[in-house]
C-alpha distance (Angstrom), angle and dihedral (degrees) to the residues before:
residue distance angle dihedral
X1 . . .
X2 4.00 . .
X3 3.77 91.3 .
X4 3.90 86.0 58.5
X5 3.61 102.1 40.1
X6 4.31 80.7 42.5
X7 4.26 79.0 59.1
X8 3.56 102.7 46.6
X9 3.69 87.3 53.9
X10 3.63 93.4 54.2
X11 3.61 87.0 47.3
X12 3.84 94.0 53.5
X13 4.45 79.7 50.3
X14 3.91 91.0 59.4
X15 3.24 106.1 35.7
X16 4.16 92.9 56.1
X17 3.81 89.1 45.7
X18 4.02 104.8 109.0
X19 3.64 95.0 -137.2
X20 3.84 84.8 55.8
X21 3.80 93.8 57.9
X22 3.74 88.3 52.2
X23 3.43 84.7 79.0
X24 4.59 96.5 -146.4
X25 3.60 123.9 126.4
X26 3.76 124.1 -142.0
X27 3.76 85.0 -91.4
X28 4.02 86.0 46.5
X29 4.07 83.5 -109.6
X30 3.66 119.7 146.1
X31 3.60 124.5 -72.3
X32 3.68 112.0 -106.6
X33 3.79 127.1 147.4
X34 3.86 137.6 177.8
X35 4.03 120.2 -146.7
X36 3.28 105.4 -159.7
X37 3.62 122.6 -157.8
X38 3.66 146.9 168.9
X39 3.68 115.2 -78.3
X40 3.43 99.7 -138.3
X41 4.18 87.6 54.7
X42 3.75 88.7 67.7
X43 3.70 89.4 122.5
X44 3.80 99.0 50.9
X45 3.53 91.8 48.0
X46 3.87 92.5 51.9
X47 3.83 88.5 47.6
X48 3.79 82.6 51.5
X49 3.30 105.1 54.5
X50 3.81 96.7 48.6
X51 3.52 89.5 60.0
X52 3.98 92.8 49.2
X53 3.61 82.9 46.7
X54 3.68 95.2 51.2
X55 3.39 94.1 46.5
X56 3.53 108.0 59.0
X57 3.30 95.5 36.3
X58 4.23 94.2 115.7
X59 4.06 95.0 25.1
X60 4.01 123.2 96.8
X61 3.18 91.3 -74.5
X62 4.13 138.1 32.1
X63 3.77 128.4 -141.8
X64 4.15 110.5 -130.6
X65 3.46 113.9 -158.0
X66 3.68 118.2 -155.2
X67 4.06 120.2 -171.6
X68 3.80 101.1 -160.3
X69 3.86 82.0 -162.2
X70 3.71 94.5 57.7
X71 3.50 95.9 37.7
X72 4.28 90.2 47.1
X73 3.95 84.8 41.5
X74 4.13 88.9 57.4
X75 2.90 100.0 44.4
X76 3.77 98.0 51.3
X77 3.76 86.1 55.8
X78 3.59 93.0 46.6
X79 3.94 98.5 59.5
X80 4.26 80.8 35.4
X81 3.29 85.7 -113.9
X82 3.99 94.6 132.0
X83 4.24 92.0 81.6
X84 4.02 92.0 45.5
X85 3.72 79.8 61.4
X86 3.62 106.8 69.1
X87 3.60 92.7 33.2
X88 3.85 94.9 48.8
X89 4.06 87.2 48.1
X90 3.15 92.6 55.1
X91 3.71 98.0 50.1
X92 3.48 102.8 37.5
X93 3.83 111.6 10.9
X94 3.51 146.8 -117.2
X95 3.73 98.5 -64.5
X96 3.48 92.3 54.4
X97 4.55 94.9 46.3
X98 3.71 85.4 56.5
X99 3.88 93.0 52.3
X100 4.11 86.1 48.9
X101 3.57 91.7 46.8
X102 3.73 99.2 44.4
X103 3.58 90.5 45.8
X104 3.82 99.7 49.2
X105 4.04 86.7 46.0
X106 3.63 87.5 50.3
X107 3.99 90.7 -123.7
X108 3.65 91.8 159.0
X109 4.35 115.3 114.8
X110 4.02 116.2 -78.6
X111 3.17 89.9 5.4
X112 4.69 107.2 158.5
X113 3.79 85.1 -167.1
X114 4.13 107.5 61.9
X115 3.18 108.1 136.1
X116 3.70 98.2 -153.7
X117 3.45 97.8 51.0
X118 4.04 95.1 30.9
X119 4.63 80.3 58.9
X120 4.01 86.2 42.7
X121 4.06 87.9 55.8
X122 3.93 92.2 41.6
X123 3.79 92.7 57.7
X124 3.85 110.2 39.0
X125 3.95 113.3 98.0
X126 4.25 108.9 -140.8
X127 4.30 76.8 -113.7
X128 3.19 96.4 65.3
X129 4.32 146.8 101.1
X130 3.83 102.7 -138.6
X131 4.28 100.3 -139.7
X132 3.93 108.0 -171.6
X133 3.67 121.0 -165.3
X134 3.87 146.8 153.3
X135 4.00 88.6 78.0
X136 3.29 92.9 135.2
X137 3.55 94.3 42.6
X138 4.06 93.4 58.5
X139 3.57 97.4 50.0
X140 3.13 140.1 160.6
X141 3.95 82.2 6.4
X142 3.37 95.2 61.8
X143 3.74 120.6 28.1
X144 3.90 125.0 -154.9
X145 3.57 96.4 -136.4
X146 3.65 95.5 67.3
X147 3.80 96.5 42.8
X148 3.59 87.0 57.4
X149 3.94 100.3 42.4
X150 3.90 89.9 44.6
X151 3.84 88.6 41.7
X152 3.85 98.8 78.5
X153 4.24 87.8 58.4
X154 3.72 82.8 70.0
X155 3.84 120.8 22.9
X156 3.78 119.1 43.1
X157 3.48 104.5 131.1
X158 4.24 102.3 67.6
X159 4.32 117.9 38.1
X160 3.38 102.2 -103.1
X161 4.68 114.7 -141.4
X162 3.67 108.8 -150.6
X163 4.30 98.8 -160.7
X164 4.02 96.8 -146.8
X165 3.73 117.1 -164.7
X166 4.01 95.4 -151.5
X167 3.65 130.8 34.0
X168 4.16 130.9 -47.3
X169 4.12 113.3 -168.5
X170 3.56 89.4 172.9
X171 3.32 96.6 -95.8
X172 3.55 112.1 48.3
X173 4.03 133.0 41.4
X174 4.09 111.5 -147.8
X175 3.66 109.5 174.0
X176 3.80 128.5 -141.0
X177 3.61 72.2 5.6
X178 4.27 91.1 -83.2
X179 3.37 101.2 66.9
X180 4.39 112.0 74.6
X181 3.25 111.4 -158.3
X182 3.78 127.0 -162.2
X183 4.01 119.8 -60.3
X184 3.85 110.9 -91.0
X185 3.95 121.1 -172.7
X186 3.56 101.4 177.8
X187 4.00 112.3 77.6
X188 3.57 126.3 62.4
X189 3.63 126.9 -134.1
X190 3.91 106.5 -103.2
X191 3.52 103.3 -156.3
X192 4.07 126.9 11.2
């Protein structure tokens, strides 16, 4: 638990940097980063992030904290979507609720209409730290990598701070730290 709580300190470091904020790469690429974390930390992180949120709510600069849960969650409900659900589950299975749900949240690659990601873009201020969390809480109906390699279609002009429950090497996402996800290139690890 030190080792993380050593982390989210050096995350707090970064992310008020200036340079940080002005969200450009060495190769003046976009600015997205992965924490990773332990899994079972979930909690602490949460707890962590609400403070960091708090906090710099009236600075330079404003933390935006988006739960792709909650968001994927209201939206479902939205389009009624949410009862369809169960009874489609039931009927046809898992597999086949995550194509429906992908599909009507226009999940699939370069794709200008994703709703997530289109209601992301909507509601982050130019001042701000984009935080995304809930990953681990959406899966396997929503999957990381294609938040993040949809992402950059949409927000370009804040750094964006995917919180991963699992393990990032840079190259590969594996959630809960069992579960590998697709390759993804793009992000940098935010804090070793």
């Amino acid at each position: 638990m030190y080792e993380l709580e050593s982390r989210l300190n050096k995350l707090e470091d970064k992310i008020k940097q200036p340079n940080f904020r002005q969200n450009k790469g060495l190769g003046n690429e976009v600015g997205y980063y992965v924490f990773d974390y332990p899994a079972n930390q979930e909690l602490l992180v949460r707890e962590r992030v609400r403070y960091l949120e708090a906090k710099y709510e009236n600075q330079d600069f404003k933390i935006v904290v988006f739960d792709l849960y909650d968001i994927m969650m209201d939206l479902l409900i939205k389009e009624g979507f949410l009862d369809l659900c169960e009874e489609f589950e039931k009927t046809k299975g898992l597999s086949e609720i995550i194509k429906a749900v992908n599909e009507m949240l226009r999940m699939e690659e370069d794709n200008q209409n994703n709703e997530i990601l289109a209601y992301i873009k909507n509601n982050a201020p130019d001042n701000s730290i984009v935080f995304l969390t809930g990953v681990g809480k959406c899966y396997p109906i929503l999957r990381s990598h294609k938040i993040l390699n949809n992402l950059h279609q949409f927000v370009d002009n804040v750094p964006v701070v995917m919180l991963f429950p699992g393990k990032y090497d840079g190259q590969s996402l594996m959630l809960f730290s069992e579960i590998k996800d697709d390759n993804y290139y793009r992000a940098f690890k935010l804090v070793d």
